[in-house]
Backbone atoms as SQL, in Angstrom:
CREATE TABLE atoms (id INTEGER PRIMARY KEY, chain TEXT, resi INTEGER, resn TEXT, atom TEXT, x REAL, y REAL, z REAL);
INSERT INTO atoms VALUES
  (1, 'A', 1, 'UNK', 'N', 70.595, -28.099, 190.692),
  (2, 'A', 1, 'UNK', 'CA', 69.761, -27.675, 191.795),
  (3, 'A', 1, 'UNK', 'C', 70.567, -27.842, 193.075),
  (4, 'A', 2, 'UNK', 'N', 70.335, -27.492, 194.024),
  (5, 'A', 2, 'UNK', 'CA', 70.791, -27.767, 195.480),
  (6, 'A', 2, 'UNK', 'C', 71.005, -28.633, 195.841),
  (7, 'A', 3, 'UNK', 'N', 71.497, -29.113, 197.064),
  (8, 'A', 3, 'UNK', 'CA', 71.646, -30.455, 197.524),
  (9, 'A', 3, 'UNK', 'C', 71.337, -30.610, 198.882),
  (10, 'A', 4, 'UNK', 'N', 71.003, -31.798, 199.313),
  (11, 'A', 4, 'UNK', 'CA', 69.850, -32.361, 200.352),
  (12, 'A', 4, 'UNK', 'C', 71.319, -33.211, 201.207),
  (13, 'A', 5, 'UNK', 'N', 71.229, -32.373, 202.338),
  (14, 'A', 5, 'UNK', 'CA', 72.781, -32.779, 203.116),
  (15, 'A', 5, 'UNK', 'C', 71.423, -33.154, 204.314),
  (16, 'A', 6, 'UNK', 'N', 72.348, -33.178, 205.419),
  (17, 'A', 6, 'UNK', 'CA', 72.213, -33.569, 206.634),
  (18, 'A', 6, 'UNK', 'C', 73.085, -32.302, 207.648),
  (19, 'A', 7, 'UNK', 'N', 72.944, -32.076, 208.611),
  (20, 'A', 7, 'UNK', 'CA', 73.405, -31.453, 209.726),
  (21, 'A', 7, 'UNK', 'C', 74.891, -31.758, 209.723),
  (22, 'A', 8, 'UNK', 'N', 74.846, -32.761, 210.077),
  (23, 'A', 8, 'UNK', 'CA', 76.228, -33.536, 209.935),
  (24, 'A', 8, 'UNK', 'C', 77.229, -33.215, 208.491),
  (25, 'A', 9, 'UNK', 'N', 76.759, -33.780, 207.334),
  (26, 'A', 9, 'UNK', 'CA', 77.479, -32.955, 206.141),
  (27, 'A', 9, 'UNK', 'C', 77.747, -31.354, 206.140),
  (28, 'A', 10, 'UNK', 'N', 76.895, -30.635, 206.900),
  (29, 'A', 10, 'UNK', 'CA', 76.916, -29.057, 206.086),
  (30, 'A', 10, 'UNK', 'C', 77.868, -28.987, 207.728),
  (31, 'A', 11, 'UNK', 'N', 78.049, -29.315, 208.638),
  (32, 'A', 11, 'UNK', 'CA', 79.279, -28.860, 209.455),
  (33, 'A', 11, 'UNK', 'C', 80.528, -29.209, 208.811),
  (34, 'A', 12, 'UNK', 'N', 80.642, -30.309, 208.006),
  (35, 'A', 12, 'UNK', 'CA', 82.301, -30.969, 207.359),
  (36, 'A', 12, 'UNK', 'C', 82.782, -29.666, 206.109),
  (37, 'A', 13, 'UNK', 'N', 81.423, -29.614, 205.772),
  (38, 'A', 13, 'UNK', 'CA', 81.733, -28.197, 204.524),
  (39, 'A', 13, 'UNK', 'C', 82.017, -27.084, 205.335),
  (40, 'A', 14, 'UNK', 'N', 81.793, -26.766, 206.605),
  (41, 'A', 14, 'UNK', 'CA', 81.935, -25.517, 207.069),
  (42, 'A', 14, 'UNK', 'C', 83.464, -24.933, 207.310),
  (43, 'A', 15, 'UNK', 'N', 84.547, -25.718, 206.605),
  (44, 'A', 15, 'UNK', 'CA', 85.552, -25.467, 206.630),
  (45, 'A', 15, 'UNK', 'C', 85.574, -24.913, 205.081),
  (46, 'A', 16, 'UNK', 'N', 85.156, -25.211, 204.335),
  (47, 'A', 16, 'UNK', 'CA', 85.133, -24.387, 202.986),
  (48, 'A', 16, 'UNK', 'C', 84.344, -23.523, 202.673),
  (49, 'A', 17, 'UNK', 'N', 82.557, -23.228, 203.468),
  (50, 'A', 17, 'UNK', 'CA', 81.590, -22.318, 204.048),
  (51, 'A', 17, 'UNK', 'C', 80.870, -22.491, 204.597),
  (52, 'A', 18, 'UNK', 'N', 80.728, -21.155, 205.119),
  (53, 'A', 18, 'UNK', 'CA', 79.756, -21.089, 206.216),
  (54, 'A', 18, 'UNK', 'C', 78.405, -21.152, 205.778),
  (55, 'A', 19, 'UNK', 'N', 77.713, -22.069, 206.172),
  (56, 'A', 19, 'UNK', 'CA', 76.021, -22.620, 206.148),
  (57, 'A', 19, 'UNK', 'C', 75.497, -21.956, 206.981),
  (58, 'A', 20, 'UNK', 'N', 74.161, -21.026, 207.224),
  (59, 'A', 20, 'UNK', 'CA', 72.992, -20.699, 207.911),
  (60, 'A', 20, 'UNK', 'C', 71.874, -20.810, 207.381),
  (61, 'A', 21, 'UNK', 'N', 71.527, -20.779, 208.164),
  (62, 'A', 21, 'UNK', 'CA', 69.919, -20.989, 208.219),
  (63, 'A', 21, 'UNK', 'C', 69.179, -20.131, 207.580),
  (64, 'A', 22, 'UNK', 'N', 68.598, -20.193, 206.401),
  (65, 'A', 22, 'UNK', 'CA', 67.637, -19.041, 205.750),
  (66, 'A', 22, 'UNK', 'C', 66.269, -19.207, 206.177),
  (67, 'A', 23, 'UNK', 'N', 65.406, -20.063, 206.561),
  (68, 'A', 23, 'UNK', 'CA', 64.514, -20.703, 206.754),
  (69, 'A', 23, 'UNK', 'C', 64.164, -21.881, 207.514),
  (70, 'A', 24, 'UNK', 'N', 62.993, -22.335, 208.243),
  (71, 'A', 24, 'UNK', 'CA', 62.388, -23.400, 207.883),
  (72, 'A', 24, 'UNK', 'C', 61.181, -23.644, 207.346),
  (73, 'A', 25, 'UNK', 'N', 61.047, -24.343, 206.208),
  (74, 'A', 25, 'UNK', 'CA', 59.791, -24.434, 206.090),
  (75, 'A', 25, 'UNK', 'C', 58.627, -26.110, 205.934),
  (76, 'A', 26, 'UNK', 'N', 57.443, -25.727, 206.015),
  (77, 'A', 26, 'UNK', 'CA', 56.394, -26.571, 206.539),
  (78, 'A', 26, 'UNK', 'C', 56.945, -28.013, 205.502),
  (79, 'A', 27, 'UNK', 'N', 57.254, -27.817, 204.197),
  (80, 'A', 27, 'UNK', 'CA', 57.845, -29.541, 203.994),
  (81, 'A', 27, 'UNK', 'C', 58.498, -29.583, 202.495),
  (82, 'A', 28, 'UNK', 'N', 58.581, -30.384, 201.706),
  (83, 'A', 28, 'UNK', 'CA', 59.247, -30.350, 200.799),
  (84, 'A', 28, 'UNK', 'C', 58.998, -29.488, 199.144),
  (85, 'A', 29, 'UNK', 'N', 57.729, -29.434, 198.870),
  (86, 'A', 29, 'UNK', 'CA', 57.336, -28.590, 198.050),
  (87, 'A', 29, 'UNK', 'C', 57.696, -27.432, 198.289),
  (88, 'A', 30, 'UNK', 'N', 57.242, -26.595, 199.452),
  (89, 'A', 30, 'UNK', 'CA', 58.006, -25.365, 199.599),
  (90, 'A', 30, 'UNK', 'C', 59.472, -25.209, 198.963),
  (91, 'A', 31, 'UNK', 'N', 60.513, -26.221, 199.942),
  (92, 'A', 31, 'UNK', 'CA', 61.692, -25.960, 200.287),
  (93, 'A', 31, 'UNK', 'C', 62.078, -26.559, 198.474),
  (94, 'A', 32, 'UNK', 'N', 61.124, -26.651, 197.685),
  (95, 'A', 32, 'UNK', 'CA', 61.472, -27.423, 196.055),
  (96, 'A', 32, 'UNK', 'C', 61.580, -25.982, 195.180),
  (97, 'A', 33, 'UNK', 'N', 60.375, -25.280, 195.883),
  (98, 'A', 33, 'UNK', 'CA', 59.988, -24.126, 194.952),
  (99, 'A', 33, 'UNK', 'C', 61.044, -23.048, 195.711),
  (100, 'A', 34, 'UNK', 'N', 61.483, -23.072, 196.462),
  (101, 'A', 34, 'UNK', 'CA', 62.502, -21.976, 197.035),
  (102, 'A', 34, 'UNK', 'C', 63.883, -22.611, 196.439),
  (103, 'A', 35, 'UNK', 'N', 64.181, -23.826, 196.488),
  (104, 'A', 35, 'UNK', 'CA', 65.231, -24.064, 195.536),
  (105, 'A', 35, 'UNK', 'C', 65.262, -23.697, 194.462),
  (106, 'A', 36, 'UNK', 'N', 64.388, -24.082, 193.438),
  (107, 'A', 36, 'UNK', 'CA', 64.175, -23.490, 192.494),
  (108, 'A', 36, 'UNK', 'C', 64.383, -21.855, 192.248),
  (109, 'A', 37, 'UNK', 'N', 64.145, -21.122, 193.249),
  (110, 'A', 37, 'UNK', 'CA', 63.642, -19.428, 192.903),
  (111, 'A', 37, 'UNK', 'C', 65.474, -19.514, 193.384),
  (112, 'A', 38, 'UNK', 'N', 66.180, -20.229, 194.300),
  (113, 'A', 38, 'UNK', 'CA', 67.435, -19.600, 194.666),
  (114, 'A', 38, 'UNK', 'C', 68.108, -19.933, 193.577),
  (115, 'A', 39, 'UNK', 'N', 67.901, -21.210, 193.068),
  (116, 'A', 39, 'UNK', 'CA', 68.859, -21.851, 191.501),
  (117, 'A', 39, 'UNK', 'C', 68.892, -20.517, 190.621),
  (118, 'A', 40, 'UNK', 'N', 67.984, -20.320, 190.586),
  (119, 'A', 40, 'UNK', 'CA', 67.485, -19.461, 189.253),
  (120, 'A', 40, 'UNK', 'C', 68.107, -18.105, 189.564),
  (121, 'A', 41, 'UNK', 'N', 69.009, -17.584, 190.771),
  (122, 'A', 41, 'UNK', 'CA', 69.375, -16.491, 191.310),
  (123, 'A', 41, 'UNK', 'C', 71.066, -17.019, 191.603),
  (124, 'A', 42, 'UNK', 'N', 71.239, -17.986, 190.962),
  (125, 'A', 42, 'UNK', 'CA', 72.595, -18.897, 191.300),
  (126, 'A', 42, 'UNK', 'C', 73.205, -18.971, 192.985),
  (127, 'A', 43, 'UNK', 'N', 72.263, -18.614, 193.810),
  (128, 'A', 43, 'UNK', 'CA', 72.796, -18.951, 195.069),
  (129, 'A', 43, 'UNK', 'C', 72.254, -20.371, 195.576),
  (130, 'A', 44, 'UNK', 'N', 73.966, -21.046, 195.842),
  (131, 'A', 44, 'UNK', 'CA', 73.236, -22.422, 196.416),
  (132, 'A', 44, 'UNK', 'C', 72.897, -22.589, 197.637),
  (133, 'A', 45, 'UNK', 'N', 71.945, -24.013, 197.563),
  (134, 'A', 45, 'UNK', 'CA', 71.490, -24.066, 198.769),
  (135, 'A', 45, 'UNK', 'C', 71.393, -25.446, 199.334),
  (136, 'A', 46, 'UNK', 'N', 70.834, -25.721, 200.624),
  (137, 'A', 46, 'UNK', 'CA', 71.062, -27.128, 201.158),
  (138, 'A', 46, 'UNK', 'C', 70.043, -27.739, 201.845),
  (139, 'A', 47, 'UNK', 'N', 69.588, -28.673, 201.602),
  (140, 'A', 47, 'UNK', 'CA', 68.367, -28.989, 202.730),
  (141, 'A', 47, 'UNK', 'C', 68.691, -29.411, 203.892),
  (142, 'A', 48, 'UNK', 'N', 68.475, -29.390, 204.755),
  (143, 'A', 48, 'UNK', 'CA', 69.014, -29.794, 206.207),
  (144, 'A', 48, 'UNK', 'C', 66.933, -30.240, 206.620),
  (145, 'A', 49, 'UNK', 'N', 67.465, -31.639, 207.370),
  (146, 'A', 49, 'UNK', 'CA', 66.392, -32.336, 207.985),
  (147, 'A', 49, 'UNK', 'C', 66.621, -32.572, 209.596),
  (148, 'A', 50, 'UNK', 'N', 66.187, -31.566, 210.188),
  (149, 'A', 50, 'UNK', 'CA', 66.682, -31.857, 211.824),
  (150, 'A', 50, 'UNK', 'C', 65.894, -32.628, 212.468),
  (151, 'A', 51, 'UNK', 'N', 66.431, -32.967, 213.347),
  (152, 'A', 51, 'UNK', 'CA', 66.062, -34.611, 214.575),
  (153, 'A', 51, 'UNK', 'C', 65.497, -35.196, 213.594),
  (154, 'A', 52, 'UNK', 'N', 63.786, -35.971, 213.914),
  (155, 'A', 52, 'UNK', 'CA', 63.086, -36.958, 213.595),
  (156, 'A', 52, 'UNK', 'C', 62.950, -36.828, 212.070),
  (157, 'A', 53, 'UNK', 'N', 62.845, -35.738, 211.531),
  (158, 'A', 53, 'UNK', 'CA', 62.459, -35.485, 210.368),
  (159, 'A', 53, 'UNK', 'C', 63.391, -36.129, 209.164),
  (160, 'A', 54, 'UNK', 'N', 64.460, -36.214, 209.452),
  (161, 'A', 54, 'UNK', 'CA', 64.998, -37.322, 208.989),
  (162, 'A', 54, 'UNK', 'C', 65.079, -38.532, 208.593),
  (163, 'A', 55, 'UNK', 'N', 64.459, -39.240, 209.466),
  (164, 'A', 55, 'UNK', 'CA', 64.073, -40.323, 209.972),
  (165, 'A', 55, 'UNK', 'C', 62.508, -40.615, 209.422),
  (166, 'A', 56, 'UNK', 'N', 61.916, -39.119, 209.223),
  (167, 'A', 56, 'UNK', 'CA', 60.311, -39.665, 208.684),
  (168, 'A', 56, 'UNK', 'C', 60.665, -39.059, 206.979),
  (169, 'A', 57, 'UNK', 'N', 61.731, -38.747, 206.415),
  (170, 'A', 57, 'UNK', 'CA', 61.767, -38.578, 205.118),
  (171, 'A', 57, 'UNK', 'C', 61.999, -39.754, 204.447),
  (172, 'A', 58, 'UNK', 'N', 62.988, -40.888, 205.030),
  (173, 'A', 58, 'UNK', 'CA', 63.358, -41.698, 205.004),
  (174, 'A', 58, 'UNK', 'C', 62.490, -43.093, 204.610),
  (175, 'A', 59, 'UNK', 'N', 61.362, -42.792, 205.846),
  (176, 'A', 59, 'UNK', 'CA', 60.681, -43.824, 205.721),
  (177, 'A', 59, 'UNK', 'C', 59.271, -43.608, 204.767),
  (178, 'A', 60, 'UNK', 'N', 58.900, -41.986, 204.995),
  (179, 'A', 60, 'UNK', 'CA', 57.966, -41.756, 204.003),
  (180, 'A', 60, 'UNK', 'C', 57.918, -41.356, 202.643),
  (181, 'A', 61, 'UNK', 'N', 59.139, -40.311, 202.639),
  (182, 'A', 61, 'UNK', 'CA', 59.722, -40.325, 201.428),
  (183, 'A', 61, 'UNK', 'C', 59.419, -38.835, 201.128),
  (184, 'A', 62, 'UNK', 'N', 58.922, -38.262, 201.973),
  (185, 'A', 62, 'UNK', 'CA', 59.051, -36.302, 202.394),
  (186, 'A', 62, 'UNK', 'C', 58.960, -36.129, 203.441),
  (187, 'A', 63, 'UNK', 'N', 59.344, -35.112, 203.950),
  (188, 'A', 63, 'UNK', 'CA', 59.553, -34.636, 205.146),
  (189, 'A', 63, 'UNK', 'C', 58.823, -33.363, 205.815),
  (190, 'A', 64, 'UNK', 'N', 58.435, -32.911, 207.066),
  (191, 'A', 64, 'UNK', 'CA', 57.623, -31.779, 207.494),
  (192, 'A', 64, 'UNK', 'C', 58.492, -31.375, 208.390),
  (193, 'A', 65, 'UNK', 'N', 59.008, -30.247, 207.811),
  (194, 'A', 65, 'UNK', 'CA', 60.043, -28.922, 208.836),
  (195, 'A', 65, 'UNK', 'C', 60.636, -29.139, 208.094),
  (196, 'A', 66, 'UNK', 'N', 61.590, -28.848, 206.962),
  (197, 'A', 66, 'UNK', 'CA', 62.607, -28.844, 206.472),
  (198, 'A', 66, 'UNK', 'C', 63.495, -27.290, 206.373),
  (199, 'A', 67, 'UNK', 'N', 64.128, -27.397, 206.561),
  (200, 'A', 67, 'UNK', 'CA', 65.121, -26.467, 206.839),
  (201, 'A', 67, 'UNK', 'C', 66.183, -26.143, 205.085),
  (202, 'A', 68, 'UNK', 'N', 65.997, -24.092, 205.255),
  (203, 'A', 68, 'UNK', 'CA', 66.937, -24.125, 203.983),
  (204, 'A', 68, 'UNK', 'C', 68.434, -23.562, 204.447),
  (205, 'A', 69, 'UNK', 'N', 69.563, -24.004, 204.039),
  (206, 'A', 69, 'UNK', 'CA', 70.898, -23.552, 204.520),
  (207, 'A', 69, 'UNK', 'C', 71.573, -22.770, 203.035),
  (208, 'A', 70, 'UNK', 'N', 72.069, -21.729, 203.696),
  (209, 'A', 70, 'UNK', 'CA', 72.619, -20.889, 202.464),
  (210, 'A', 70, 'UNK', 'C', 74.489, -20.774, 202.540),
  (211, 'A', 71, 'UNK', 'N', 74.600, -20.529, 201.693),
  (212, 'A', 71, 'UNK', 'CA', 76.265, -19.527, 202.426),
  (213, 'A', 71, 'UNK', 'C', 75.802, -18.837, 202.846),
  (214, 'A', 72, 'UNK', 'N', 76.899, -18.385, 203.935),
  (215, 'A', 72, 'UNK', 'CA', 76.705, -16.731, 204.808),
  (216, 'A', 72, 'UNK', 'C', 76.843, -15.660, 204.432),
  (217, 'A', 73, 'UNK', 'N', 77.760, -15.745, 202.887),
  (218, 'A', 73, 'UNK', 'CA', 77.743, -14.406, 202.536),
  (219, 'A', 73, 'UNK', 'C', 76.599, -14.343, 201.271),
  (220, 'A', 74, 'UNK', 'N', 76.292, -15.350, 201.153),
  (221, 'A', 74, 'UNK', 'CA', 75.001, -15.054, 200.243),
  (222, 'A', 74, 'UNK', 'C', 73.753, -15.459, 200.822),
  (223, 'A', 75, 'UNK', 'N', 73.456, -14.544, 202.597),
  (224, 'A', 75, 'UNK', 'CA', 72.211, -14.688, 202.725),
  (225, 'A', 75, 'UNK', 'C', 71.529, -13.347, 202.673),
  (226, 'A', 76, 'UNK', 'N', 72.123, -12.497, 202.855),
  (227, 'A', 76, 'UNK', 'CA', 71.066, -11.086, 202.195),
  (228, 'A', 76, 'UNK', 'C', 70.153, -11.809, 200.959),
  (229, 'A', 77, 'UNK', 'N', 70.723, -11.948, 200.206),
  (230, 'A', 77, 'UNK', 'CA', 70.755, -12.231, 198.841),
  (231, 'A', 77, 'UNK', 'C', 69.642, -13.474, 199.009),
  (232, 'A', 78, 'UNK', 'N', 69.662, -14.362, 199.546),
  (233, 'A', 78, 'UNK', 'CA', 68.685, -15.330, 199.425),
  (234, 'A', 78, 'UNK', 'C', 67.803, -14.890, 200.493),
  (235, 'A', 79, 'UNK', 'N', 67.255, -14.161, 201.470),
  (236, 'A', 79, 'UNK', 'CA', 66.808, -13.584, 202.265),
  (237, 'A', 79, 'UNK', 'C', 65.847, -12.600, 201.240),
  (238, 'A', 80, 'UNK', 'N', 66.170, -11.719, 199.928),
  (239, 'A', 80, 'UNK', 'CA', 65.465, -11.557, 199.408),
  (240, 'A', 80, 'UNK', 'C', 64.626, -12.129, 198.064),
  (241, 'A', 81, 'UNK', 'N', 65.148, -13.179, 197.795),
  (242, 'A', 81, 'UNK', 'CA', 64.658, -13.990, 197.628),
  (243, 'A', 81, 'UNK', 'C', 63.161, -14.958, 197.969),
  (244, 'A', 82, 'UNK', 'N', 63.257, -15.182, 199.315),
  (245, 'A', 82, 'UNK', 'CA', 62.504, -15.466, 200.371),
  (246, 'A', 82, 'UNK', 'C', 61.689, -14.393, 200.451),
  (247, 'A', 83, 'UNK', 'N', 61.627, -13.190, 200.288),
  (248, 'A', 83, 'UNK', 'CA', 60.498, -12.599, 200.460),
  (249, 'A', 83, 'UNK', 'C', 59.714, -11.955, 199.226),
  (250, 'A', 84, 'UNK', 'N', 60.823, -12.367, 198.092),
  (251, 'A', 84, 'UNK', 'CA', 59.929, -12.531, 196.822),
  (252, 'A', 84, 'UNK', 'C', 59.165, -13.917, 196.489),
  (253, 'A', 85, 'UNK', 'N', 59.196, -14.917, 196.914),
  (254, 'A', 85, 'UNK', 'CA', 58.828, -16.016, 197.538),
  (255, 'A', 85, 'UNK', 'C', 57.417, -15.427, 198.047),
  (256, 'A', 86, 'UNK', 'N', 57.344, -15.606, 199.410),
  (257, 'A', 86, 'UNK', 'CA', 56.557, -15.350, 199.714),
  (258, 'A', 86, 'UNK', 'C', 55.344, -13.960, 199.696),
  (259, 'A', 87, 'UNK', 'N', 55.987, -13.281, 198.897),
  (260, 'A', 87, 'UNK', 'CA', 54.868, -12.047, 198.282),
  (261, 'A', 87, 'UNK', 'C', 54.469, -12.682, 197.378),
  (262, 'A', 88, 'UNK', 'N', 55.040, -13.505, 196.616),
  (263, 'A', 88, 'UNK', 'CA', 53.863, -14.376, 195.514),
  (264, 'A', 88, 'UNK', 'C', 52.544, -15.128, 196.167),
  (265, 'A', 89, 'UNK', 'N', 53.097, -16.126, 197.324),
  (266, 'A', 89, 'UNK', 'CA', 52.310, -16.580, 197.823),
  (267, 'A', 89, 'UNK', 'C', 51.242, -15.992, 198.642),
  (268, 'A', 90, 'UNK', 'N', 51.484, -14.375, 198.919),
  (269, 'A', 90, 'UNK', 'CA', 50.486, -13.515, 199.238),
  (270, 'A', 90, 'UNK', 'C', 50.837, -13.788, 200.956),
  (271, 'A', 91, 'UNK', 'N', 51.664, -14.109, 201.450),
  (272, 'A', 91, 'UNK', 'CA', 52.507, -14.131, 202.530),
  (273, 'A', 91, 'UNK', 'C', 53.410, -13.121, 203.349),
  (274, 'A', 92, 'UNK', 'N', 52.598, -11.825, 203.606),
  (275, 'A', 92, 'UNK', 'CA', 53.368, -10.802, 203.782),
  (276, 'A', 92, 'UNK', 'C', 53.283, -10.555, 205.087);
């Protein structure tokens, strides 16, 4: 499955790729089931927890805003993804 970096980690990788932003979403189930749908499409992906949210995953043990990071050249690709995603969820 993906892996759950920090801001800080996915800039040190950005010398081997480029990370953007595919998303944010409302908290960890989402960003579980979108891992999942990207695994299953072999594009990886990264969780990124910006400012506080970090800090309240930590202490609570999930997080609200979580952020999904893709490669850059595989964000078309997870971009549709994301909106097969959310046409399930009736999210159009």
């Amino acid at each position: 499955m993906g892996k759950e970096e920090t801001k800080d980690t996915i800039a040190q990788e950005k010398g081997k790729v480029d990370w953007v932003k595919l998303t944010c979403l409302s908290g960890e189930i989402e960003a579980d089931i979108l891992f999942g749908l990207l695994e299953t499409n072999e594009i990886p992906a990264a969780k990124v927890y910006p400012g506080a949210t970090q800090v309240i995953k930590v202490y609570m043990g999930t997080a609200i805003g979580v952020e999904v990071h893709v490669p850059e050249d595989r964000l078309q690709e997870a971009k549709e993804v994301l909106k097969e995603m959310e046409n399930l969820c009736g999210n159009s």
